[in-house]
NUVEX-279814 format. One record per residue (C-alpha): residue in one letter; y, x, z. Coordinates in Angstrom, 3 decimals, padded with zeros to 6 digits, always signed. Each point is the difference from the previous one (the first is absolute). Layout:
residues N
REC  code         Y         X         Z
REC     A         Y         X         Z
...
This chain:
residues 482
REC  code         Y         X         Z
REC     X  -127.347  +033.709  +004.686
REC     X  -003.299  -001.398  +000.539
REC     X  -000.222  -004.074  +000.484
REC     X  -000.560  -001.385  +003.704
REC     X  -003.246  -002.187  +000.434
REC     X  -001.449  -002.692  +002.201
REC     X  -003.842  +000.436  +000.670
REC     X  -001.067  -003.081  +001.604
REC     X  -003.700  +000.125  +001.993
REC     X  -001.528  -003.064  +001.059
REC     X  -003.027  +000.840  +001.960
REC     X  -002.159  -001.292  +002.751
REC     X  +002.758  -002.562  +001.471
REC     X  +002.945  +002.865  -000.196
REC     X  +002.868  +000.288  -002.964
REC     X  +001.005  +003.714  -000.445
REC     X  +003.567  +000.671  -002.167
REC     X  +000.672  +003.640  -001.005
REC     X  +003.210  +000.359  -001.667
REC     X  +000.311  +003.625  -001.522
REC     X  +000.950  +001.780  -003.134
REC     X  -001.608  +003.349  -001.340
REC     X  +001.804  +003.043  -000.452
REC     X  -000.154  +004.200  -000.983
REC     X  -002.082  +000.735  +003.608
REC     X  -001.334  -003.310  +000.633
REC     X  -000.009  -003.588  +001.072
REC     X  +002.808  -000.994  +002.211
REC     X  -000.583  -002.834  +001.669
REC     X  +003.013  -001.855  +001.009
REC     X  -001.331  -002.940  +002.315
REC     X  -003.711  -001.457  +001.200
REC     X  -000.701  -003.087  +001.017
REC     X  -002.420  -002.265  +001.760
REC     X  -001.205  -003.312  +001.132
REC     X  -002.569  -002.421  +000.788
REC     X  -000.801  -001.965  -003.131
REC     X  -002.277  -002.762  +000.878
REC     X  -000.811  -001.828  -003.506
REC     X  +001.885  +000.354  -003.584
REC     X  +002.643  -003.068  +001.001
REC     X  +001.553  +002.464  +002.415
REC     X  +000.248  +002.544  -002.050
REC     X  +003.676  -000.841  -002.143
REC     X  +002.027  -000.876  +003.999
REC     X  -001.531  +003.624  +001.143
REC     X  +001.197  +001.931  -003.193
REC     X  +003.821  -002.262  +001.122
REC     X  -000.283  +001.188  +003.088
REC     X  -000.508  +003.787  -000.666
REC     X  +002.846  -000.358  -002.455
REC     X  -001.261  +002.210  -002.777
REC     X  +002.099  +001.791  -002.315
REC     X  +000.147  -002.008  -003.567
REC     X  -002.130  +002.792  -002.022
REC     X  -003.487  -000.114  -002.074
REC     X  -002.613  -000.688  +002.736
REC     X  -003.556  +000.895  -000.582
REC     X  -002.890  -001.713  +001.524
REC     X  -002.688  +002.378  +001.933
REC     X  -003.269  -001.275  -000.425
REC     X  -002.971  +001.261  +002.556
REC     X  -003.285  +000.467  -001.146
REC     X  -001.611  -002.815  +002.151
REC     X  +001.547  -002.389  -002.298
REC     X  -000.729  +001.747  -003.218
REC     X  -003.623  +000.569  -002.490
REC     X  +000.161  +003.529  -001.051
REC     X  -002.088  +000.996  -002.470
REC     X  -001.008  +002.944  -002.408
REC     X  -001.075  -000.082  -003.655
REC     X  -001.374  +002.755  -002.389
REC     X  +002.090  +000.153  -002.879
REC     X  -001.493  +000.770  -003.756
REC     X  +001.732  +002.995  -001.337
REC     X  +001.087  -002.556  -003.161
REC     X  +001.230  -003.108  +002.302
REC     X  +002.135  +003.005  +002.166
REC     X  +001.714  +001.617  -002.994
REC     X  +000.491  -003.764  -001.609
REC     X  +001.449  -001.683  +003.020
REC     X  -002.581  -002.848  -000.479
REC     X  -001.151  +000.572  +003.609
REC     X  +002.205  -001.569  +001.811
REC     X  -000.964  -003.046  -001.850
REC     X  -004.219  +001.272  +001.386
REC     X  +001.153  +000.586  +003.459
REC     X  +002.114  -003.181  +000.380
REC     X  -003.066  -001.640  -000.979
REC     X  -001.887  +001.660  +001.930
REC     X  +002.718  -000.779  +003.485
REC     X  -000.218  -003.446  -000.623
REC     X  -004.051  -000.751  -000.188
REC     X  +000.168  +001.535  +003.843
REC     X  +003.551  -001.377  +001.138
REC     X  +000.072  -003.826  -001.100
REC     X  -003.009  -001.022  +002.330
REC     X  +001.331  +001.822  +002.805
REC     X  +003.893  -000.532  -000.269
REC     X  +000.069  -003.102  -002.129
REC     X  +003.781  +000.417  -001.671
REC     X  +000.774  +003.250  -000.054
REC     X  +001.748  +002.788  -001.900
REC     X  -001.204  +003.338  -001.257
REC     X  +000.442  +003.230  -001.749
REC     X  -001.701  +003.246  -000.742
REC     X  +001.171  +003.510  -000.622
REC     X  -001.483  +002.850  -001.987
REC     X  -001.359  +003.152  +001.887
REC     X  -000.953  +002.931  -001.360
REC     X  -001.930  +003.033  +001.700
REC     X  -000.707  +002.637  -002.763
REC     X  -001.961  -001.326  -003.099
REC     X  -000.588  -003.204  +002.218
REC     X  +001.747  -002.950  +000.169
REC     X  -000.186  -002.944  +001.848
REC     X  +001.377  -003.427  +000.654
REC     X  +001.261  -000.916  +003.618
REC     X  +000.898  -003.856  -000.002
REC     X  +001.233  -001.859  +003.159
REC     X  +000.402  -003.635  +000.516
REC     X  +001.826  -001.909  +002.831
REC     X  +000.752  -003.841  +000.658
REC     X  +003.104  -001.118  -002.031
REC     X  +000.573  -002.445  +003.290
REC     X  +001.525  +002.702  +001.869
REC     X  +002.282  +001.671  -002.506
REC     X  +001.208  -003.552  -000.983
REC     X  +001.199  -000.204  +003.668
REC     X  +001.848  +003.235  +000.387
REC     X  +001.748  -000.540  -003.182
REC     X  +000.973  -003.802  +000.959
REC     X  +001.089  +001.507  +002.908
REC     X  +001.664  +002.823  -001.767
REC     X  +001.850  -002.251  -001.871
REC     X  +001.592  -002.219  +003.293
REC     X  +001.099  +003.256  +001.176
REC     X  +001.895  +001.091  -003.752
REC     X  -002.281  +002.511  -000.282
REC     X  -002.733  +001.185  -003.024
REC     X  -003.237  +000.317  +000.103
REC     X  -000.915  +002.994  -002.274
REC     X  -003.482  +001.568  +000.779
REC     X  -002.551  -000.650  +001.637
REC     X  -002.357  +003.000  +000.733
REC     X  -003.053  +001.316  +002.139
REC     X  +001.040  +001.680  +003.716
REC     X  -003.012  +001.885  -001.387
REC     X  +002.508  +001.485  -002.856
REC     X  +002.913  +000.819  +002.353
REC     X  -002.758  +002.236  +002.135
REC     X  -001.385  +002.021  -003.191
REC     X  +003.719  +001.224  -000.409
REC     X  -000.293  +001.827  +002.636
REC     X  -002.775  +001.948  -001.023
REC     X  +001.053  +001.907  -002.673
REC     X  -001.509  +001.524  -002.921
REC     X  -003.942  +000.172  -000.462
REC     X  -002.469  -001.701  +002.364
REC     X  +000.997  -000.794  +003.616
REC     X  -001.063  -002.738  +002.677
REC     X  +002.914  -001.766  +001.256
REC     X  -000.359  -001.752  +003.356
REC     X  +003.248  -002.347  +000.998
REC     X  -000.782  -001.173  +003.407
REC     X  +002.291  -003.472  +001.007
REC     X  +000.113  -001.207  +002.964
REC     X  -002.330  -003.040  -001.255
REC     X  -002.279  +001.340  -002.873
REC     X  -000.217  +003.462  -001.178
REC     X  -000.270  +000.859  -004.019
REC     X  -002.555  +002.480  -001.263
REC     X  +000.872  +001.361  -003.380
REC     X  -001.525  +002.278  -002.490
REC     X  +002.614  +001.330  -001.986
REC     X  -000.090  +001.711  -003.329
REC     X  +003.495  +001.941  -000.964
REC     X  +001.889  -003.284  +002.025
REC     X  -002.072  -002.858  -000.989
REC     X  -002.538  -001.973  +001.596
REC     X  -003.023  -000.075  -001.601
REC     X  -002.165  -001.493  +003.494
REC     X  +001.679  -001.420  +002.859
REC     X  -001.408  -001.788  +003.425
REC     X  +001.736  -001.405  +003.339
REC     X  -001.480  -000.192  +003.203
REC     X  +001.252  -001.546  +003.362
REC     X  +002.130  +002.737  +001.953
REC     X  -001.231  -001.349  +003.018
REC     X  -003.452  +001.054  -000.053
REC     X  -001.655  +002.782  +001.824
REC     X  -003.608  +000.804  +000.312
REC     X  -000.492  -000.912  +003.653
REC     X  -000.654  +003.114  +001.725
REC     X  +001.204  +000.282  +003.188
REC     X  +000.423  +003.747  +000.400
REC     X  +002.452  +000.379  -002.900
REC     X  +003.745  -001.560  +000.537
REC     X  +001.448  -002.581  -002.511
REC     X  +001.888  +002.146  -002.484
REC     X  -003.639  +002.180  -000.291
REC     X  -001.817  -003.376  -000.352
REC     X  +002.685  -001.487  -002.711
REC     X  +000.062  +003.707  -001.408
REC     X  -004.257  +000.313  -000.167
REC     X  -000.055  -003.537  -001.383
REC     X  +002.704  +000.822  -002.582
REC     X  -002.354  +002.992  -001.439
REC     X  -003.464  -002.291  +000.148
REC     X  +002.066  -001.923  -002.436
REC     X  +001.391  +002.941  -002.129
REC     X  -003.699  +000.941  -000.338
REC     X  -000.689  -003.605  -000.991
REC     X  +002.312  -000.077  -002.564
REC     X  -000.548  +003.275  -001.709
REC     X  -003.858  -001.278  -000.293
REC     X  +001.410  -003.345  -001.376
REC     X  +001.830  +002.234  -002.571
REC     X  -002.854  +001.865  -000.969
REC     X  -002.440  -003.550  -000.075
REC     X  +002.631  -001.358  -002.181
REC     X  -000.214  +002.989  -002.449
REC     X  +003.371  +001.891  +000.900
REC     X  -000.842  +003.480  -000.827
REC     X  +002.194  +001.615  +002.521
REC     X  -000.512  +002.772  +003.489
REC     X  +003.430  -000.338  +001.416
REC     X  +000.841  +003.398  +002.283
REC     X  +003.040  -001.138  +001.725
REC     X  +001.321  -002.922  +001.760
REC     X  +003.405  -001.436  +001.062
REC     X  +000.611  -002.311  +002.502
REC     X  +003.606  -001.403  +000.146
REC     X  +001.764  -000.078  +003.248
REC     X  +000.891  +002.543  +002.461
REC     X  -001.647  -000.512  +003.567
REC     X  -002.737  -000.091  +001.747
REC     X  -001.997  -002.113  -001.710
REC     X  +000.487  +001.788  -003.698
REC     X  -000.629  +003.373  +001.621
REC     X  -003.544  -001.741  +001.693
REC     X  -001.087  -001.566  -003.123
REC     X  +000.885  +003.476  -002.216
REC     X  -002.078  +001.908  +002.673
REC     X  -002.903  -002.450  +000.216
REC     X  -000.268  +000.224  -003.788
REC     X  +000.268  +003.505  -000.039
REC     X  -002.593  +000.465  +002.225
REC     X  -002.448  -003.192  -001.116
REC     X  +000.795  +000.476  -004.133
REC     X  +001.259  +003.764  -000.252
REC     X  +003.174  -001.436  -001.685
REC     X  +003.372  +002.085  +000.261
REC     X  +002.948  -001.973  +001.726
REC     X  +002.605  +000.314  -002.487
REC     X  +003.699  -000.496  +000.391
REC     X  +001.466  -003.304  -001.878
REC     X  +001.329  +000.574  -003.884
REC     X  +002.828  -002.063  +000.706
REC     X  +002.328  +000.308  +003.287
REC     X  +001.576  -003.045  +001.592
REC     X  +003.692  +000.391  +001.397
REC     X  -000.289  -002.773  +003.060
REC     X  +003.063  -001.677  +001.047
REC     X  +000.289  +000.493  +004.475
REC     X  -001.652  -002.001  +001.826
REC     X  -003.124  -001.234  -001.808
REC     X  -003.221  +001.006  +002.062
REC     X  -003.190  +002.054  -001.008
REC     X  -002.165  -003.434  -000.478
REC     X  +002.703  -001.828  -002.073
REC     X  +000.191  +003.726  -002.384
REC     X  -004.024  +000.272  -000.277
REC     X  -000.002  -004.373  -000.882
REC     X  +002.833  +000.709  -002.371
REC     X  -000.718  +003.321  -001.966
REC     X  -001.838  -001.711  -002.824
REC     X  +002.857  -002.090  -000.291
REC     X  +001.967  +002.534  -000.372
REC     X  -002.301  +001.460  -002.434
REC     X  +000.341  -002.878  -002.528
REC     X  +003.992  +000.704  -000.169
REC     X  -001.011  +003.835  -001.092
REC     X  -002.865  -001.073  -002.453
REC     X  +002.479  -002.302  -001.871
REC     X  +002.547  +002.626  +000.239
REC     X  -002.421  +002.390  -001.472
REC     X  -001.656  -002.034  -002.668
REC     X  -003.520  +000.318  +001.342
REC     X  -002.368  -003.030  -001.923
REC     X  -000.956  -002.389  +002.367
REC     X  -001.592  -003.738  +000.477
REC     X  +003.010  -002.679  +000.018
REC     X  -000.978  -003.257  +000.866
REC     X  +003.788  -001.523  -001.187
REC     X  +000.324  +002.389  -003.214
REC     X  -003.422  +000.960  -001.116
REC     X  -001.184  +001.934  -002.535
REC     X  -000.044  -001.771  -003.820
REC     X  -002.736  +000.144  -002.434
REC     X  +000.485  +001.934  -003.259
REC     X  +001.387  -002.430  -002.246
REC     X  -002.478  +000.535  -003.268
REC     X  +002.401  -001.280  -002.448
REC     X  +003.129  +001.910  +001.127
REC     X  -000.458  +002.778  -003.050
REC     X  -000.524  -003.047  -002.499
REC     X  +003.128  -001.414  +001.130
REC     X  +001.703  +003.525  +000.642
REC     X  -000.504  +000.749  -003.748
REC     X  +000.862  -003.535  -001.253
REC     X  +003.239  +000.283  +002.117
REC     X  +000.457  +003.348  -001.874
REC     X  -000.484  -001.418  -003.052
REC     X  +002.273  -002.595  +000.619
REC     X  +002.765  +002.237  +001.510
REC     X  -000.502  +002.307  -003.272
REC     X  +000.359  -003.254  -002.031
REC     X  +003.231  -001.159  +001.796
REC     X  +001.549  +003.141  -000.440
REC     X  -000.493  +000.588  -003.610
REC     X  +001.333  -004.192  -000.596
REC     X  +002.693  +000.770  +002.490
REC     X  +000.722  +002.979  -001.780
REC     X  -000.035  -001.471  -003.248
REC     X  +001.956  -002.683  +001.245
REC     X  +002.272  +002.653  +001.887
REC     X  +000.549  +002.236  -003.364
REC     X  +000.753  -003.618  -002.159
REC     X  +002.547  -001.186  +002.719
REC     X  +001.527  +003.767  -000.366
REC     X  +000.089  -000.332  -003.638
REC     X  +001.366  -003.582  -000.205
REC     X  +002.685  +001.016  +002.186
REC     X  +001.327  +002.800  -002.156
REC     X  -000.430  -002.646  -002.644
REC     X  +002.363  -002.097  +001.802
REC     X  +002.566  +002.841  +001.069
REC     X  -000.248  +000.919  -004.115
REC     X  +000.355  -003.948  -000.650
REC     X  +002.627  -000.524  +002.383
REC     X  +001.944  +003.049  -001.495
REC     X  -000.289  -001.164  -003.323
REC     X  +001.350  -003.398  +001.042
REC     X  +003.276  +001.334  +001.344
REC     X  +000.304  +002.281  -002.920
REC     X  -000.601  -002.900  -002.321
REC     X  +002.545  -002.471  +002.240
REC     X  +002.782  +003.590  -000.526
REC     X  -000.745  -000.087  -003.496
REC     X  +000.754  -003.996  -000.453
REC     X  +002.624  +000.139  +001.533
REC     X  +001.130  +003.193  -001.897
REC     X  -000.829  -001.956  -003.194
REC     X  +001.996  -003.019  +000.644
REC     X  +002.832  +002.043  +001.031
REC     X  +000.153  +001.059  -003.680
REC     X  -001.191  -002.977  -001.142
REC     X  +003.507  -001.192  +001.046
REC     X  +001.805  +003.188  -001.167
REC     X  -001.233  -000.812  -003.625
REC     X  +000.318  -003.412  -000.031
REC     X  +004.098  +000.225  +000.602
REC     X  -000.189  +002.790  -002.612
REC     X  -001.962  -002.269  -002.447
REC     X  +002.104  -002.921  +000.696
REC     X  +003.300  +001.601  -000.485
REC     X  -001.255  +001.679  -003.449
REC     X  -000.530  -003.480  -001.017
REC     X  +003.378  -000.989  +000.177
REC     X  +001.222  +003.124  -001.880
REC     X  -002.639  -000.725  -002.473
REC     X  +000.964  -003.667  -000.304
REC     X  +002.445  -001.324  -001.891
REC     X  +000.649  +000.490  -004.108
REC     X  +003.260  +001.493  -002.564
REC     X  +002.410  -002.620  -000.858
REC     X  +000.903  +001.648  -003.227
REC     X  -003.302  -000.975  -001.937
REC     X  +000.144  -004.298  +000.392
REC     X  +003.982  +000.208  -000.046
REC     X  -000.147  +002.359  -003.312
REC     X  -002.794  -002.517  -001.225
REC     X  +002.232  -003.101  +000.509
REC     X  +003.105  +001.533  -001.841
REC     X  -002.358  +000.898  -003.195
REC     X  -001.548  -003.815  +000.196
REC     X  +003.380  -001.705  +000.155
REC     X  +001.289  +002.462  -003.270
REC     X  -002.968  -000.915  -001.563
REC     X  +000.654  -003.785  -000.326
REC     X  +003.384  -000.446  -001.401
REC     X  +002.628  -002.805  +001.067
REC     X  -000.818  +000.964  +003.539
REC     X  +002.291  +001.851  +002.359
REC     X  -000.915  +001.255  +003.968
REC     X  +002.180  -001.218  +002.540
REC     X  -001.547  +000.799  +003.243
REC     X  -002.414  +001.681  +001.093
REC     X  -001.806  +000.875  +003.732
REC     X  -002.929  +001.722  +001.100
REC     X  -002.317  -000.807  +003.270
REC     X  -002.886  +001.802  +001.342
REC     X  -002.538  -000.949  +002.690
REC     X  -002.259  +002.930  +001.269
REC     X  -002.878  -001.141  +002.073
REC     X  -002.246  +002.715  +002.146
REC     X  -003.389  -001.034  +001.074
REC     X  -003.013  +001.682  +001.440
REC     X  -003.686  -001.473  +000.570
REC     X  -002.568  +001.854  +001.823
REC     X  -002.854  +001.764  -001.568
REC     X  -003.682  +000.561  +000.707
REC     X  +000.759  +001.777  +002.589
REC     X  +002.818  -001.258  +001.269
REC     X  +002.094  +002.769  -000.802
REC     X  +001.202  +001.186  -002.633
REC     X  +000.154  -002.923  -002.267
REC     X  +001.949  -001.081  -002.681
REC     X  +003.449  -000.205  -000.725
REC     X  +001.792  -002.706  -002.000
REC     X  +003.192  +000.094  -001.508
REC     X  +001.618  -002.968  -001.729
REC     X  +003.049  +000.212  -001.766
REC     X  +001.866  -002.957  -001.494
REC     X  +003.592  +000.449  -002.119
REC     X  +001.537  -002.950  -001.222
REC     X  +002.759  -000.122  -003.009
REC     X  +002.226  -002.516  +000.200
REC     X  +001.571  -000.325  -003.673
REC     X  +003.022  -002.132  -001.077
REC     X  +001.729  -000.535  -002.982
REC     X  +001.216  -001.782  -003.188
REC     X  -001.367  -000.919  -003.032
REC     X  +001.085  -002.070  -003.335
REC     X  -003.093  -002.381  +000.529
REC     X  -003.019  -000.972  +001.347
REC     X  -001.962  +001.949  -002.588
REC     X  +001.709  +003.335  +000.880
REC     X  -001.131  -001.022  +003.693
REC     X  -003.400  -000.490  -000.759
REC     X  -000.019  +003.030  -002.158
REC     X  +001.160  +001.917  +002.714
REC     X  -002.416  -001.371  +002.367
REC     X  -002.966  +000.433  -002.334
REC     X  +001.328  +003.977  -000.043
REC     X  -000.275  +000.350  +003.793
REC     X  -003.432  -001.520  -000.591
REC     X  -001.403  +002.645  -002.457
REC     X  +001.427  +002.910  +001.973
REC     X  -003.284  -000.914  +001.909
REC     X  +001.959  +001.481  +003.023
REC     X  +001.725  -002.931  +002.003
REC     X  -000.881  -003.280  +000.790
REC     X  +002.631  -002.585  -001.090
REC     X  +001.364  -002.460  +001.895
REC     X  +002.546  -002.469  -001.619
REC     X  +002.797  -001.422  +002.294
REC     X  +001.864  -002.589  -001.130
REC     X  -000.730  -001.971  -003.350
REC     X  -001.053  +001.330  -002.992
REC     X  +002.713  -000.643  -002.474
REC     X  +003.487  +000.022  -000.762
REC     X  +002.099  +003.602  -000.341
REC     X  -000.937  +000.986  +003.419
REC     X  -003.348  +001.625  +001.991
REC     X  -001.237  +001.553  +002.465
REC     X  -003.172  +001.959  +000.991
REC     X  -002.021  +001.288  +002.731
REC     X  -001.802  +002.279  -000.719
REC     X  -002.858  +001.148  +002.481
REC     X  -001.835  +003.259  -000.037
REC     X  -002.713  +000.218  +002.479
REC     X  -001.659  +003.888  +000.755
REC     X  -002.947  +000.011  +002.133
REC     X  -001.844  +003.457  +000.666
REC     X  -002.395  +000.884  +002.362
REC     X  -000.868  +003.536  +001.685
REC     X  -004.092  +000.080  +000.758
REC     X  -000.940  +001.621  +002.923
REC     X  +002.665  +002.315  +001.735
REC     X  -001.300  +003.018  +000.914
């Protein structure tokens, strides 16, 4: 569904609101407004009092307070878009002594193989004032456009003359396919003074004097153009006069309006014919026609936008292919990490595996010690017997055996395995009798060369009595267990 519209038209002392929205067989207006508008500090308390709908408003600008001019357009500047840039130029040499501040814009026209430049300019004062006043009212000021443009609507494709007759001024427009290309306004109110014709047939012959005027205007100013037709908006007696006095004055065709209006009950014939162009604006936006915007105008061709178009390129193709890279090394160092991460928990399994038999084969180890520790009594005991035979006057009395097996482990390398230590340590304890102290000694002495024991004497050494420890210390170690 189409968007509803404000067209605000200050003009002459009166402020005109349409309020509309376009559709599939038209423009339906849904409310239109008036009142007396004496200076631009009244304007924000009327638009409070009418109580407009909060939707975009558009200002309607009439040609009295506008500079409308045309410029020929090089074939290179129209296919470039550098004449905009000419005509704006161009606008402003003839607007700033006139208007002072003031706003314009310019829109491209082309007719065949010929183009040209139509560029408007308008006081800035005014549109600052409605948009101020806008504003009080929470409302947006969005366009600002030509009652000139809101005519040409109406007259269609190819060339037409549009006449819009208010009940103040009345527009003259020559249209090509919708858009003004010359416009004038002229007082509604005057007639040519002849006192055998009526006042509608003196308004009507004074409306086609100034048809005429403006088609020769046209021409002066180089419009190439022989409009057959004519439409003049409205639908009384004062449309049907003027399209019958320019019938009959101009030989142009009354033609119907391109656009219809759906009119809400209610509003009379003048307040339709004042408000069609008004109307018009809300289908031109609605059908994309180009037009002068005094709030949005047309922007110059921006020289360097291909410069920076391709360095944004090249800068998007850059960021993609580091992204990328970065994108494919972030991949890769995450399956890195998943691999990493899998390998740590298999490693962690494995440790744990390891000192699980770590354990097992230490208790193995250890108790294999202790079988392996340990040594044969029969070899020292059988060694004694042949040293006391050997030295005669000597006799055993006693003898007991003592072992101390010690187990001992210390830590390799690698912590595990290491080496195992096993220290054996059998004593002899030997008593007996002998005739003196020389078989004592003698015996002592053949302990000694066994080379096997360590002698220990207890007791004196003499007299018919000894006795010996003797100590036998084994120490073996077992490297590295496996």
């Amino acid at each position: 569904m189409a968007a509803t519209r404000c067209v605000i038209l200050l003009d002459q002392g009166e402020l005109r609101a349409l309020v509309g929205r376009d559709s599939s067989t038209g423009v339906r207006v849904v409310r239109c407004d008036s009142a007396a508008c004496g200076d631009d500090a009244s304007i924000a308390s009327i638009i409070e009092r009418l109580g407009l709908p909060r939707c975009p408003v558009v200002l309607a600008v009439p040609r009295s307070e506008t500079i409308l001019k045309r410029f020929d357009v090089p074939p290179e500047l129209a296919s470039t878009g550098e004449w905009l840039g000419m005509a704006t130029l161009q606008i402003e040499r003839h607007a700033t002594p006139r208007t002072g501040d003031s706003v314009h814009d310019a829109l491209l026209v082309r007719d065949g193989t010929h183009a040209h430049a139509i560029a408007g300019s308008t006081a800035s004062e005014r549109i600052e004032a409605v948009r101020e006043a806008c504003s009080r009212s929470r409302l947006r000021l969005v366009g600002a456009e030509m009652v000139a443009a809101g005519a040409a609507v109406f007259g269609g494709n190819g060339h037409a003359v549009v006449v819009a007759p208010g009940d103040r001024t009345t527009e003259i427009v020559l249209a090509i396919d919708g858009v003004p290309v010359f416009a004038r306004s002229i007082d509604s109110e005057i007639g040519i003074g002849d006192p055998e014709l009526s006042a509608l047939d003196r308004v009507s012959a004074r409306t086609a004097v100034e048809v005429k005027r403006t088609l020769m205007g046209a021409r002066a100013a180089g419009i190439d153009t022989e409009p057959s037709r004519i439409v003049v908006l409205g639908s009384d007696q004062l449309t049907e006069g003027i399209s019958s006095a320019c019938e009959l004055e101009l030989g142009l065709s009354p033609s119907e309006a391109s656009v219809a209006i759906d009119w809400p009950s209610g509003v009379s014939s003048v307040e339709r014919r004042a408000s069609a162009p008004l109307a018009g604006i809300i289908a031109r936006q609605a059908r994309g026609l180009d037009a002068i915007d005094f709030v949005s105008p047309h922007r110059p061709p921006d020289v360097g936008a291909k410069r920076r178009q391709l360095a944004l390129l090249a800068l998007l193709a850059l960021v993609a292919l580091v992204g990328g890279s970065i994108l494919a090394g972030s991949i890769h160092l995450s399956r890195l990490q998943a691999r990493l991460d899998r390998a740590e928990a298999s490693a962690t399994e494995s440790v744990a595996q390891l000192g699980q038999y770590y354990a097992r084969d230490a208790r193995l180890t250890h108790a294999e010690q202790w079988v392996r520790a340990g040594e044969s009594w029969v070899p020292p005991i059988r060694s004694v017997a042949q040293a006391v035979q050997s030295v005669p006057g000597t006799a055993l009395e006693e003898l007991r055996g003592d072992a101390r097996i010690g187990i001992t482990y210390a830590p390799g390398t690698n912590a595990y395995p290491g080496v195992w230590t096993r220290e054996t340590q059998t004593t002899l304890r030997v008593s007996g009798e002998a005739q003196d102290a020389t078989g004592t000694r003698a015996l002592r002495r053949s302990f000694l060369d066994e080379g096997e024991f360590h002698v220990l004497t207890q007791g004196p050494d003499a007299g018919d009595g000894y006795t010996f420890d003797l100590v036998k210390t084994l120490r073996e170690q077992d490297g590295e267990v496996p």
